[in-house]
BAVOPA-628406 format. One record per atom (N, C-alpha, C): residue number from 1; residue in one letter; x, y, z. Coordinates in Angstrom, 2 decimals. Atoms other than C-alpha are relative to their C-alpha. Layout:
N
+------+------+---------+---------+---------+
| resi | resn |      px |      py |      pz |
+------+------+---------+---------+---------+
|  NUM |    A |       X |       Y |       Z |
...
+------+------+---------+---------+---------+
END
This chain:
152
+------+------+---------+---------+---------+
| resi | resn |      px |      py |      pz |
+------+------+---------+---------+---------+
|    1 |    X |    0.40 |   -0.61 |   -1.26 |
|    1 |    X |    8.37 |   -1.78 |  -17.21 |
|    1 |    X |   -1.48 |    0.34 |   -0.07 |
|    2 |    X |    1.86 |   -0.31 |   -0.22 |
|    2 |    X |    4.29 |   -1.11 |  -15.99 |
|    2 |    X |    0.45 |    1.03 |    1.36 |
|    3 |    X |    0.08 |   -1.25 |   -1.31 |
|    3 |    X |    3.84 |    1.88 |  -13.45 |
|    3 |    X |   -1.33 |   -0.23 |    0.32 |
|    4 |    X |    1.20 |   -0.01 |   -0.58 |
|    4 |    X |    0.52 |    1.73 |  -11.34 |
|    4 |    X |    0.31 |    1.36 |    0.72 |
|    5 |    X |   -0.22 |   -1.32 |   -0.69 |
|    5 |    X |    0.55 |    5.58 |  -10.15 |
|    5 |    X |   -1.55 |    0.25 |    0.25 |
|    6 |    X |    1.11 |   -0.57 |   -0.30 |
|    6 |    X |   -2.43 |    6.46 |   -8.16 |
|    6 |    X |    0.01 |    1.06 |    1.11 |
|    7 |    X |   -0.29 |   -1.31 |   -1.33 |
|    7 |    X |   -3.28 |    9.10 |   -5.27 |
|    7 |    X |   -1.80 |    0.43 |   -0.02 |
|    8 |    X |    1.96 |   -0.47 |   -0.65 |
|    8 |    X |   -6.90 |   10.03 |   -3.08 |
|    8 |    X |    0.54 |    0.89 |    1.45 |
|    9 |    X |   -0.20 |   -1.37 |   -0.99 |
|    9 |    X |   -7.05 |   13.15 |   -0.80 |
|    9 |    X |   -0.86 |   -0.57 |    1.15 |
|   10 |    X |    0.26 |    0.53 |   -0.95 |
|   10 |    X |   -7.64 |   11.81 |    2.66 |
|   10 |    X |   -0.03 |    1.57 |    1.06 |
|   11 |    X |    0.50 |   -1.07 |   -1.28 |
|   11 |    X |   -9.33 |   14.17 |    5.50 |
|   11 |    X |    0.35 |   -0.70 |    1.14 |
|   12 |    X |   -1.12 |    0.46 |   -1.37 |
|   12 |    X |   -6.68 |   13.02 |    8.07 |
|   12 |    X |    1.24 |    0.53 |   -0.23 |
|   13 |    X |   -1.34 |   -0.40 |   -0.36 |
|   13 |    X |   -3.59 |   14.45 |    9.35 |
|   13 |    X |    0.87 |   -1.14 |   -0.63 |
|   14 |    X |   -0.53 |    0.92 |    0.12 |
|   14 |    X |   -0.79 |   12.78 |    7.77 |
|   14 |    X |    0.30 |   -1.30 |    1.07 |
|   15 |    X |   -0.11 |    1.38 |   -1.12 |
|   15 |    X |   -0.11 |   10.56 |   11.20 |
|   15 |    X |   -0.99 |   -0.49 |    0.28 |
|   16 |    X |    0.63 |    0.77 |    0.13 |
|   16 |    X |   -3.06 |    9.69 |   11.35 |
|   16 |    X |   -0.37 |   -1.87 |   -1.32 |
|   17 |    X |   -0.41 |    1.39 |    0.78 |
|   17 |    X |   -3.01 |    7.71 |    7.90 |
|   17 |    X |    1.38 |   -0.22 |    0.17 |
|   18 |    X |   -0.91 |    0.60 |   -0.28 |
|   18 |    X |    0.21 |    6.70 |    8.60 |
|   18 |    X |   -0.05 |   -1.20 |    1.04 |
|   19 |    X |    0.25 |    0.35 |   -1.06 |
|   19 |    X |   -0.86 |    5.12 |   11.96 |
|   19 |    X |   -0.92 |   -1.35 |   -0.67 |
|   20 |    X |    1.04 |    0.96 |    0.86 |
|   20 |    X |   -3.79 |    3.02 |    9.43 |
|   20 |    X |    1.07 |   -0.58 |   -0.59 |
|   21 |    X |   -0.59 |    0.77 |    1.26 |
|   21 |    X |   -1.18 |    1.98 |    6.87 |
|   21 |    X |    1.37 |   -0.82 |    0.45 |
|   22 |    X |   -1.11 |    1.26 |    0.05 |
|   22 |    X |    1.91 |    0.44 |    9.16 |
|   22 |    X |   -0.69 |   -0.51 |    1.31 |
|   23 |    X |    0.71 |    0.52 |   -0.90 |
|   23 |    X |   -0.95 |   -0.93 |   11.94 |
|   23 |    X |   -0.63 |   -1.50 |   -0.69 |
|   24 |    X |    0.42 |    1.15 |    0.51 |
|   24 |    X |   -0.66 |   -4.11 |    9.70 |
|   24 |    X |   -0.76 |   -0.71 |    0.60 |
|   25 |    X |    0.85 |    1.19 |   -0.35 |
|   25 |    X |   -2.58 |   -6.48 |   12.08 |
|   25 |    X |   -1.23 |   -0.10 |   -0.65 |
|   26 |    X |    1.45 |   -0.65 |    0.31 |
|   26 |    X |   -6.03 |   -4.24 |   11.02 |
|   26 |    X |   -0.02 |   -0.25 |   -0.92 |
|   27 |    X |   -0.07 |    0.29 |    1.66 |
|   27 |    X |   -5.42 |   -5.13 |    7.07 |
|   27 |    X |   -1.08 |   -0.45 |   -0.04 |
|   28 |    X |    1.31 |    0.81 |    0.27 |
|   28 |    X |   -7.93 |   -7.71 |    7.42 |
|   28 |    X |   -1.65 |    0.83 |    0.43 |
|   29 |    X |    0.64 |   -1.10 |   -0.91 |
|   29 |    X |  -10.26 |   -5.23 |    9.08 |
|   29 |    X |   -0.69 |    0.69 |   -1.24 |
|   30 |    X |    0.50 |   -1.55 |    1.32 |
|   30 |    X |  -10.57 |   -2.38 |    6.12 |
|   30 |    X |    0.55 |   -0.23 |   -1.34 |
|   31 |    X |   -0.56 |   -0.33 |    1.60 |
|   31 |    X |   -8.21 |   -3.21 |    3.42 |
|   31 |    X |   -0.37 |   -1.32 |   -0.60 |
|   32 |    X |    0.22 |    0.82 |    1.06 |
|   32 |    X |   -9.79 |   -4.88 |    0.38 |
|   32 |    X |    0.96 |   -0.72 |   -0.93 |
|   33 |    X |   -1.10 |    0.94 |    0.50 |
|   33 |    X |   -6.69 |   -5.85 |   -1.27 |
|   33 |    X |    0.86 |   -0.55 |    0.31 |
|   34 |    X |   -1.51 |    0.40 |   -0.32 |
|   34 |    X |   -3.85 |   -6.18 |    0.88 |
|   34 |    X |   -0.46 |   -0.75 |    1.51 |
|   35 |    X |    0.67 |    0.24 |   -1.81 |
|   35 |    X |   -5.81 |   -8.20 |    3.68 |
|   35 |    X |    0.53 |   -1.13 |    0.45 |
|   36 |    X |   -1.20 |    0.46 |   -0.85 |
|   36 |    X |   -2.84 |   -9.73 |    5.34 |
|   36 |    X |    1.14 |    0.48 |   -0.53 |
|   37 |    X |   -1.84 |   -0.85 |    0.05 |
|   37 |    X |    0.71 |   -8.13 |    6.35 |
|   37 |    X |    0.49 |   -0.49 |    1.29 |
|   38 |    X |   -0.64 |    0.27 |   -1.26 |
|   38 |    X |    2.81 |   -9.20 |    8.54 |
|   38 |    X |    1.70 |    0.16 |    0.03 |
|   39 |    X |   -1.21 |   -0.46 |   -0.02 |
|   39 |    X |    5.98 |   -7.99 |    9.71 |
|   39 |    X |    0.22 |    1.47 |    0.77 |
|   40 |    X |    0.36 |   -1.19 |   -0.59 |
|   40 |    X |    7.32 |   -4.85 |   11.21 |
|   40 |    X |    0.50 |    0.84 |   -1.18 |
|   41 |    X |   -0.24 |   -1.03 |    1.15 |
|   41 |    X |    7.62 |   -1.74 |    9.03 |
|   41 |    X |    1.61 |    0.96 |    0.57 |
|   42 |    X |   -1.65 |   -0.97 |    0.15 |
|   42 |    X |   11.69 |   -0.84 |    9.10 |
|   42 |    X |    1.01 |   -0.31 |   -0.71 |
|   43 |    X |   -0.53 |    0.41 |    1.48 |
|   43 |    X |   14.07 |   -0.77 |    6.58 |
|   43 |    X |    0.81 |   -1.27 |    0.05 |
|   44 |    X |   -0.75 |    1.44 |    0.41 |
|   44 |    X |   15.58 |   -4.19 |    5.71 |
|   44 |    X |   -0.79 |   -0.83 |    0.72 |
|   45 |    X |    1.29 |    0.47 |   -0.32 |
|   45 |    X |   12.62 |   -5.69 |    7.30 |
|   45 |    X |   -0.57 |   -0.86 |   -1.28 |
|   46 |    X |    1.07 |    1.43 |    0.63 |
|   46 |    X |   10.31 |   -9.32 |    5.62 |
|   46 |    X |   -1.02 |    0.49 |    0.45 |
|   47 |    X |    1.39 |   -0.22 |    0.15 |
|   47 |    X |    6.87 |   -8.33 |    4.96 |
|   47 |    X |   -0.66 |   -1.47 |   -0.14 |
|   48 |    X |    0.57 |    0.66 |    0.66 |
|   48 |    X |    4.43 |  -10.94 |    4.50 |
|   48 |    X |   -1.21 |    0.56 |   -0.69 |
|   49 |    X |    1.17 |   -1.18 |    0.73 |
|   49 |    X |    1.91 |   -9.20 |    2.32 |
|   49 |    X |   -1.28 |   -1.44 |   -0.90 |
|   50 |    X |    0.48 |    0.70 |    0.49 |
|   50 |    X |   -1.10 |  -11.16 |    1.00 |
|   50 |    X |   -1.07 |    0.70 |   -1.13 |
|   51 |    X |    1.03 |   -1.00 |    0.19 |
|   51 |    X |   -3.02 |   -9.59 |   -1.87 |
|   51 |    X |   -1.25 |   -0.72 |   -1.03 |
|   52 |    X |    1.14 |    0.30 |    0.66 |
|   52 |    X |   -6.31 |   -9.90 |   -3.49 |
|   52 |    X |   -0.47 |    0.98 |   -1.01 |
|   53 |    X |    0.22 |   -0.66 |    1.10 |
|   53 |    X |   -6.69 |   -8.29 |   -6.69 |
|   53 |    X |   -1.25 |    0.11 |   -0.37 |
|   54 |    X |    1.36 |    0.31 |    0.70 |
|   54 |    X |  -10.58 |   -7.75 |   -8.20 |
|   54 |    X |    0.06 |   -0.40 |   -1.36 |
|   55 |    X |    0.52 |    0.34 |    0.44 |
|   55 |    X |  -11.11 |  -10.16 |   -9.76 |
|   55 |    X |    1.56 |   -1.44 |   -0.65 |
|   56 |    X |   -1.03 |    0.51 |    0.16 |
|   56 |    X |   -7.55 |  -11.91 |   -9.97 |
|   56 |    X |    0.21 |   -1.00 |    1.25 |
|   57 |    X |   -0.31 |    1.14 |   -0.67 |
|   57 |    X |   -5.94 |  -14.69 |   -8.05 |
|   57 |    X |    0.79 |    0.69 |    0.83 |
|   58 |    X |   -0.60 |   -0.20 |   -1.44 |
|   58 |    X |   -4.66 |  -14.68 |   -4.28 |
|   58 |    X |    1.48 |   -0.19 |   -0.41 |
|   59 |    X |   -1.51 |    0.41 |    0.29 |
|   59 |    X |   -0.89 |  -14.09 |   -4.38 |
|   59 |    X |    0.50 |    0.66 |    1.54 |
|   60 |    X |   -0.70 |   -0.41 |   -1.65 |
|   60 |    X |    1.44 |  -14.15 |   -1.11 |
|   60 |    X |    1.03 |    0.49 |   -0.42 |
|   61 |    X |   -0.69 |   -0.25 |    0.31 |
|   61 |    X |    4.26 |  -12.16 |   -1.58 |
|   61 |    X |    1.39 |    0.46 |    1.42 |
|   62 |    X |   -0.75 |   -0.03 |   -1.00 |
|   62 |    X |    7.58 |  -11.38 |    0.89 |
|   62 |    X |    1.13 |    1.21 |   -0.34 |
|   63 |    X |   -0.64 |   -1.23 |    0.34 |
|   63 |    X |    8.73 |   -7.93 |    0.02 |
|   63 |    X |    1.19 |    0.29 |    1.29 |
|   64 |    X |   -0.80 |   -0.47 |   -0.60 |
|   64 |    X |   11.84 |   -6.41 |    1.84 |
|   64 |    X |   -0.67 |    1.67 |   -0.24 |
|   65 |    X |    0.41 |   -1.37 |   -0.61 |
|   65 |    X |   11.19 |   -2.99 |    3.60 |
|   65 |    X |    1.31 |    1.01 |   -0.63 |
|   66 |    X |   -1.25 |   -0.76 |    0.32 |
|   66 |    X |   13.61 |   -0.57 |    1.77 |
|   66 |    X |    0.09 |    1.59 |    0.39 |
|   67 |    X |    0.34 |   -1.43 |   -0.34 |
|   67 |    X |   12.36 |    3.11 |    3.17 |
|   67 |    X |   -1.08 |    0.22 |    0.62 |
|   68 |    X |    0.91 |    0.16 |   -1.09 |
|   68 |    X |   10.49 |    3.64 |    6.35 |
|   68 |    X |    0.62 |    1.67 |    0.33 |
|   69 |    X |    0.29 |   -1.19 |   -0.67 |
|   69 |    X |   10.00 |    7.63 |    7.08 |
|   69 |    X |   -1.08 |    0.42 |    0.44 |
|   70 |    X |    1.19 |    0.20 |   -0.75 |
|   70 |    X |    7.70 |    7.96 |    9.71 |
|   70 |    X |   -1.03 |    1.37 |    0.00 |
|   71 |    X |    0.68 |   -1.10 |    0.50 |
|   71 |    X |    4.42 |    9.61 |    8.49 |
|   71 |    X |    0.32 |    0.85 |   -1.23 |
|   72 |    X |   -0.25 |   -0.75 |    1.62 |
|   72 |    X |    5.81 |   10.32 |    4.97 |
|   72 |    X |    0.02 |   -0.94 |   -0.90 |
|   73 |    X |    0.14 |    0.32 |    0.54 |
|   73 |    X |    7.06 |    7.59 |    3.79 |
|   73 |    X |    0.08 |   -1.85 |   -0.30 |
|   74 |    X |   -0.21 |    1.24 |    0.00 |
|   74 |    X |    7.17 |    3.25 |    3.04 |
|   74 |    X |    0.31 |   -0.63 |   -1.37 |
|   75 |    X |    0.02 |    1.20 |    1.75 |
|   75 |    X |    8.36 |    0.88 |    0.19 |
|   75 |    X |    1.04 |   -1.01 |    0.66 |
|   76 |    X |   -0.38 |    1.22 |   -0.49 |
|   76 |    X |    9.14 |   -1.91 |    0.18 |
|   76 |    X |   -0.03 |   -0.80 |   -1.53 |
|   77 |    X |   -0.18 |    0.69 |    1.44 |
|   77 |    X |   10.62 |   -4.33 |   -3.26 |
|   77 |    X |    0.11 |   -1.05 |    0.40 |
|   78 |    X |    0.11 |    1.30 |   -0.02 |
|   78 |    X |    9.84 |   -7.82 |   -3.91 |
|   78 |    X |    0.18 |   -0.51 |   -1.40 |
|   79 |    X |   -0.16 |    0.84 |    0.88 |
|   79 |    X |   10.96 |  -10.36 |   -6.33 |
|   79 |    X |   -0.60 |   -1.13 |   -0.25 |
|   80 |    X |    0.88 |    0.98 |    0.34 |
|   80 |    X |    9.82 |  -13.37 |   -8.29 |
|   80 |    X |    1.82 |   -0.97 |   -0.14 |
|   81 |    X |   -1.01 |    0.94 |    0.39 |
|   81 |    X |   13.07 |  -15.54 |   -8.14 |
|   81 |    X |    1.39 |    0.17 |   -0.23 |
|   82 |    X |   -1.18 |   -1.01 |    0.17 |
|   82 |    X |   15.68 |  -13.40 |   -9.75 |
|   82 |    X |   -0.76 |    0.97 |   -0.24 |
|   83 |    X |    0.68 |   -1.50 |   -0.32 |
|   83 |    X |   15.27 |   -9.48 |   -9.48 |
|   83 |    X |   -0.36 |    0.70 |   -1.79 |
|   84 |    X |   -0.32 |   -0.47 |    1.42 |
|   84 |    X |   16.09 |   -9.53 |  -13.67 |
|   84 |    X |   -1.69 |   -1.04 |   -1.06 |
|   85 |    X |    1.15 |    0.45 |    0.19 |
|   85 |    X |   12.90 |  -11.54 |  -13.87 |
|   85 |    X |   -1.33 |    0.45 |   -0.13 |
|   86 |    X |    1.69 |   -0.59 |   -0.39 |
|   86 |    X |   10.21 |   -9.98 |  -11.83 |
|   86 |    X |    0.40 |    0.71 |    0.90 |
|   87 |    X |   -0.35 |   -1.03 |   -1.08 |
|   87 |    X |   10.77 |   -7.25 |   -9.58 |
|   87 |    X |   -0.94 |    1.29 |    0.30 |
|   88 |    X |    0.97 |   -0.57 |    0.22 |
|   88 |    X |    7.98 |   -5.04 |   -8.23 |
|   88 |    X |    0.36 |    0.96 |    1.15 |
|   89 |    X |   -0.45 |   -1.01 |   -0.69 |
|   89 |    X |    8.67 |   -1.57 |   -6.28 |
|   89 |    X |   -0.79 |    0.99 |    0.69 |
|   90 |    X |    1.00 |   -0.64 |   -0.36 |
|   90 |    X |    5.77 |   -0.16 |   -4.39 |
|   90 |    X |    0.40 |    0.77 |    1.40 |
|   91 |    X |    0.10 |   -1.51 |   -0.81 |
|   91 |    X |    5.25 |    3.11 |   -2.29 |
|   91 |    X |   -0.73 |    0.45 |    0.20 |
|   92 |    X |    0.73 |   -1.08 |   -0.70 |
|   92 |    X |    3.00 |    4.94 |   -0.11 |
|   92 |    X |    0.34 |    1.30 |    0.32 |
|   93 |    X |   -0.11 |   -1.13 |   -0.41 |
|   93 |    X |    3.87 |    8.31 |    0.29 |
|   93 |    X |   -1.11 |    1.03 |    0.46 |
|   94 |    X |    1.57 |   -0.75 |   -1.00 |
|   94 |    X |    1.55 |   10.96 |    2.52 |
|   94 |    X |    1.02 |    1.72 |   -0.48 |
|   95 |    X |   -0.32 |   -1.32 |    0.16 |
|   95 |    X |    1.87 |   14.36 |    1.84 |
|   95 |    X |   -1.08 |    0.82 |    0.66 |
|   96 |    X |    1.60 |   -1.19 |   -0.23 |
|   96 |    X |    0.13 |   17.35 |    3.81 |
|   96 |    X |   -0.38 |    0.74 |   -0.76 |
|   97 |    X |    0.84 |   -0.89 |    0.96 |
|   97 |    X |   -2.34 |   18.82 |    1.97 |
|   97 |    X |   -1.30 |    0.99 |    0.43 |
|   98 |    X |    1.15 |   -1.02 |   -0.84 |
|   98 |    X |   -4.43 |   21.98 |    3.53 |
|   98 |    X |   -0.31 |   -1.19 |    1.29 |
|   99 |    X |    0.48 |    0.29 |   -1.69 |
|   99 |    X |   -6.49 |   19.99 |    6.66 |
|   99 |    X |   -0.10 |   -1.34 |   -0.55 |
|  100 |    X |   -0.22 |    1.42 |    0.37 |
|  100 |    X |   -5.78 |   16.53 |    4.66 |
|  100 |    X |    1.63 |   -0.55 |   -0.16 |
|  101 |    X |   -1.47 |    0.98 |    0.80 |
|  101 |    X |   -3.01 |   14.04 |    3.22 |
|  101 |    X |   -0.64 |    0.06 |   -1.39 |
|  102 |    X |   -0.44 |    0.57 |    1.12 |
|  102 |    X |   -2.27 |   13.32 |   -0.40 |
|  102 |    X |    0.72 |   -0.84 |    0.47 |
|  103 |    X |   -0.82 |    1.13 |   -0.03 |
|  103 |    X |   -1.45 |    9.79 |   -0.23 |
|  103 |    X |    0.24 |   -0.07 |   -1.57 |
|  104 |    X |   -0.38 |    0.87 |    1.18 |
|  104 |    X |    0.18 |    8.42 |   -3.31 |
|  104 |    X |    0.44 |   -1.33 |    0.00 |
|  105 |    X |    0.04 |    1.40 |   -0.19 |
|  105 |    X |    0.31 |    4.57 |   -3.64 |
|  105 |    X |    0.57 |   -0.37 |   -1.45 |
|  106 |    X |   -0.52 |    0.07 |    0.75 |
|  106 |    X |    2.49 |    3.70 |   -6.47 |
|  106 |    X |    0.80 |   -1.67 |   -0.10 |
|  107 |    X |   -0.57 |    1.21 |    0.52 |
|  107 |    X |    4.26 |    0.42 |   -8.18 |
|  107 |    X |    0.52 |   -0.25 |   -0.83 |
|  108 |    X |   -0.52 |   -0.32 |    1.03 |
|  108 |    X |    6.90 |    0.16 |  -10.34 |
|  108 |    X |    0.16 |   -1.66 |   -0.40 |
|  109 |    X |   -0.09 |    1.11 |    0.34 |
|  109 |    X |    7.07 |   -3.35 |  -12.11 |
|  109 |    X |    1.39 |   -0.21 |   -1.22 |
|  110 |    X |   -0.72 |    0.38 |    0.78 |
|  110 |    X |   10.29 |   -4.64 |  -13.87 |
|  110 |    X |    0.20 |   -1.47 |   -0.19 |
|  111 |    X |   -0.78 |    0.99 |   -0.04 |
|  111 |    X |   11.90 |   -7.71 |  -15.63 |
|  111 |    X |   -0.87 |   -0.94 |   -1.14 |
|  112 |    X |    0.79 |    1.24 |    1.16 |
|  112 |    X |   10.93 |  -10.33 |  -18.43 |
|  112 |    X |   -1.22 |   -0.61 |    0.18 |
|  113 |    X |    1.66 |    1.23 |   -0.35 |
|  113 |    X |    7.80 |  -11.94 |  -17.03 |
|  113 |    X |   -0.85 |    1.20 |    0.02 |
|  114 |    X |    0.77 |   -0.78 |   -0.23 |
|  114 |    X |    6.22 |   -8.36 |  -17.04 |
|  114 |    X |   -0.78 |    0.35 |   -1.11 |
|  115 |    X |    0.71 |    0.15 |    1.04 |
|  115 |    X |    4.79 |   -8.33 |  -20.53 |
|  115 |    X |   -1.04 |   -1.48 |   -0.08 |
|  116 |    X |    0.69 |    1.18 |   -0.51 |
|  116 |    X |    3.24 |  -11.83 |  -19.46 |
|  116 |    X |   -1.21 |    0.25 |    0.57 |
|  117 |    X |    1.49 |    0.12 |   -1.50 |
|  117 |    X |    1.24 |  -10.66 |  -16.51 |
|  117 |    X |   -0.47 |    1.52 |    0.26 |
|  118 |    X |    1.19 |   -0.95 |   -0.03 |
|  118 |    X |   -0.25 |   -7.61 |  -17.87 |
|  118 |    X |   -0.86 |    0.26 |    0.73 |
|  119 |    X |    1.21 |   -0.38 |   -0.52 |
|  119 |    X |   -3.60 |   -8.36 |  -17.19 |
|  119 |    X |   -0.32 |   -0.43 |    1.12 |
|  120 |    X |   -0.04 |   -0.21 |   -1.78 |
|  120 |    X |   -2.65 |   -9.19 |  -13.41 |
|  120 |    X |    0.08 |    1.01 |    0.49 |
|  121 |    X |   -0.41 |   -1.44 |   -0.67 |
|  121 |    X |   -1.24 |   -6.14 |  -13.08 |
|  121 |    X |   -1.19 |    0.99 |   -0.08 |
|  122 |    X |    1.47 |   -1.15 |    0.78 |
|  122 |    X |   -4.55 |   -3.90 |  -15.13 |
|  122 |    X |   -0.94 |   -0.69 |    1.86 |
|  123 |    X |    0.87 |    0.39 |   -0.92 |
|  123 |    X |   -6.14 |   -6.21 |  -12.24 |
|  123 |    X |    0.43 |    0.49 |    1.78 |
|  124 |    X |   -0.34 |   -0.54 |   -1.28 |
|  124 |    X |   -3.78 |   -5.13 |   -9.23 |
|  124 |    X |   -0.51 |    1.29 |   -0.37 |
|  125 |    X |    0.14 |   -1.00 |   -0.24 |
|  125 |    X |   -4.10 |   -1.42 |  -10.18 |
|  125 |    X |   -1.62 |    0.39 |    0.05 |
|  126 |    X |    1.57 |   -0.21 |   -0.56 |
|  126 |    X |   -7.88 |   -1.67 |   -9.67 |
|  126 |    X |   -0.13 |    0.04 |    1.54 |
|  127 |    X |   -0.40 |   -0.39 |   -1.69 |
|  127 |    X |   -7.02 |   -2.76 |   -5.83 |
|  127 |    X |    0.97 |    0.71 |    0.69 |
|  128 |    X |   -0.60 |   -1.23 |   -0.74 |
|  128 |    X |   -4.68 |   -0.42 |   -5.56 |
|  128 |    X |   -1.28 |    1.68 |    0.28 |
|  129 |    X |    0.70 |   -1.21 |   -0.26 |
|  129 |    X |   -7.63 |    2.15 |   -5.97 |
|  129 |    X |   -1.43 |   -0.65 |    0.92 |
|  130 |    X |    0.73 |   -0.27 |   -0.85 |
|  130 |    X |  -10.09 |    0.18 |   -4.04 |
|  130 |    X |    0.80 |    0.15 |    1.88 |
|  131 |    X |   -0.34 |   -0.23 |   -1.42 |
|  131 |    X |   -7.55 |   -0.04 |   -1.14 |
|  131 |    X |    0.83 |    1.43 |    0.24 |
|  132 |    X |   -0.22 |   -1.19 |   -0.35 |
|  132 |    X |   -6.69 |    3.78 |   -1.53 |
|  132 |    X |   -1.41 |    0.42 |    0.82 |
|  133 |    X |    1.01 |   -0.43 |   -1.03 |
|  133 |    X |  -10.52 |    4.36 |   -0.79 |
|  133 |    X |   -0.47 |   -0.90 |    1.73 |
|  134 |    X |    0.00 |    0.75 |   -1.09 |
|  134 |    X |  -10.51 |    1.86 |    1.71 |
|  134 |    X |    0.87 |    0.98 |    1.41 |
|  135 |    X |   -1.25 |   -0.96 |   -0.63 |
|  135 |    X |   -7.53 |    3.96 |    3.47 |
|  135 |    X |   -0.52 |    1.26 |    0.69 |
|  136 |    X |    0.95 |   -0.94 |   -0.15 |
|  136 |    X |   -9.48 |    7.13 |    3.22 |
|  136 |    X |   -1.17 |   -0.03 |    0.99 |
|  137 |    X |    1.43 |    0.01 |   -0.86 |
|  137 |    X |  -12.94 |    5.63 |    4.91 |
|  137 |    X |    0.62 |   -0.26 |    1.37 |
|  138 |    X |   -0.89 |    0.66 |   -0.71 |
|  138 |    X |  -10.38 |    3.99 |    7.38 |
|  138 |    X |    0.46 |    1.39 |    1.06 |
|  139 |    X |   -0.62 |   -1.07 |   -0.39 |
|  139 |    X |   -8.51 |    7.27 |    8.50 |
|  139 |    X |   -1.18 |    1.07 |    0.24 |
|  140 |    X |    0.96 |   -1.11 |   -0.62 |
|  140 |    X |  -11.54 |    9.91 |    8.38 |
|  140 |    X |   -0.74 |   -0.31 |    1.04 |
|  141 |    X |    1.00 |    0.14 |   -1.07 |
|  141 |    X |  -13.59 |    7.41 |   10.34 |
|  141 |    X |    0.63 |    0.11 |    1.28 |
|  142 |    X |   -0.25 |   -0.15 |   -1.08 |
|  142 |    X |  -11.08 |    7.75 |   13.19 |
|  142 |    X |   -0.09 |    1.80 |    0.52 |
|  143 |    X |    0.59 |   -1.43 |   -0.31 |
|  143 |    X |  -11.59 |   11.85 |   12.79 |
|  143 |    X |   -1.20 |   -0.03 |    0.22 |
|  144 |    X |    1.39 |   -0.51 |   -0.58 |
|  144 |    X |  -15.28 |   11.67 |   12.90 |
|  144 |    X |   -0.62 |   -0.90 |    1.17 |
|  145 |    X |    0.79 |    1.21 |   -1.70 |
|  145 |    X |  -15.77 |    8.95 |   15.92 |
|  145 |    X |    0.72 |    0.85 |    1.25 |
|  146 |    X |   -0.45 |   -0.55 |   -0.95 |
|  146 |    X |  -13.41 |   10.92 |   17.83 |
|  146 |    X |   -0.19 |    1.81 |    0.64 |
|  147 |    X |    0.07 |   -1.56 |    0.07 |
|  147 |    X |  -13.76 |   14.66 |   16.69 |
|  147 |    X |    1.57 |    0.48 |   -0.23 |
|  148 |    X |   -1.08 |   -0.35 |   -0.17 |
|  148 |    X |  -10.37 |   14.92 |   17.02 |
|  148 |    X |    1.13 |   -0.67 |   -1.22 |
|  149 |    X |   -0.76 |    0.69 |    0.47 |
|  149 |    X |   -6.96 |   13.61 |   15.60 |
|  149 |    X |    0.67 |   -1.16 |    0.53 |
|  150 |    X |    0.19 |    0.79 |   -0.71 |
|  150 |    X |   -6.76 |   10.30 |   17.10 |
|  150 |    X |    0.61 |   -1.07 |   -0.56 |
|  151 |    X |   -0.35 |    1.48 |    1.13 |
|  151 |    X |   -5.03 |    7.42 |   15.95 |
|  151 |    X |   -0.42 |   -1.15 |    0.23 |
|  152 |    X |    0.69 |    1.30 |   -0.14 |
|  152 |    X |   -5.97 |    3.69 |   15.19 |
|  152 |    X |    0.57 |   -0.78 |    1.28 |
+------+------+---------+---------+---------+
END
């Protein structure tokens, strides 16, 4: 098993980032790693997710939506073939925090091919932290263009 556990304190109301993170069309827009999604965000729901790792190779992936709480929380697990293979378990969670969110962006990786693709993964959890700050510039800039709490 590999865990990618990260988390960045966002100066937005939780619905606001929430509003950024299942407004898939915009991916291409702000987010550096995950820049294409397609699908709608509800549980038992086909993602198409496209991601770009720094410094790693383009991979398309077709995650199933397994937990959709609106403005708290999303995941969604995807496989490589069989689930006893490759199986990867990622999560956004938003938490209010004083006049922000605590997002946490998390990834749990199981299955035999995961000692293999290490240093894909050392390479995803780099775009998991540039597309946390991505998230962040994303969400405050709709507080400071508006003044308000405003969504995308």
């Amino acid at each position: 098993m590999y865990t990618i556990d990260t988390s960045i304190k966002v100066g937005a109301a939780p619905a606001t980032v929430w509003e950024v993170i299942v407004h898939f069309a915009a991916y291409p827009e702000w987010n550096p790693f995950i820049t294409r999604a397609e699908g709608t965000p509800v549980a038992g729901g086909v993602l198409t997710l496209e991601f770009h790792p720094p410094g790693g190779e383009v991979t398309t992936a077709r995650p199933t939506v397994r937990v959709v709480e609106a403005g708290r929380r999303l995941r969604w697990r995807g496989t490589l073939a069989l689930p006893w293979l490759f199986a990867a378990e990622h999560e956004l969670a938003l938490t209010a925090d004083g006049d922000g969110t605590l997002v946490r962006h998390r990834e749990e990786f199981t299955g035999l091919l995961v000692p293999l693709v290490r240093r894909r993964l050392r390479q995803a959890e780099a775009g998991f932290h540039e597309m946390n700050r991505a998230l962040k510039q994303r969400a405050e800039g709709y507080v400071s263009r508006t003044g308000s709490e405003s969504t995308p």
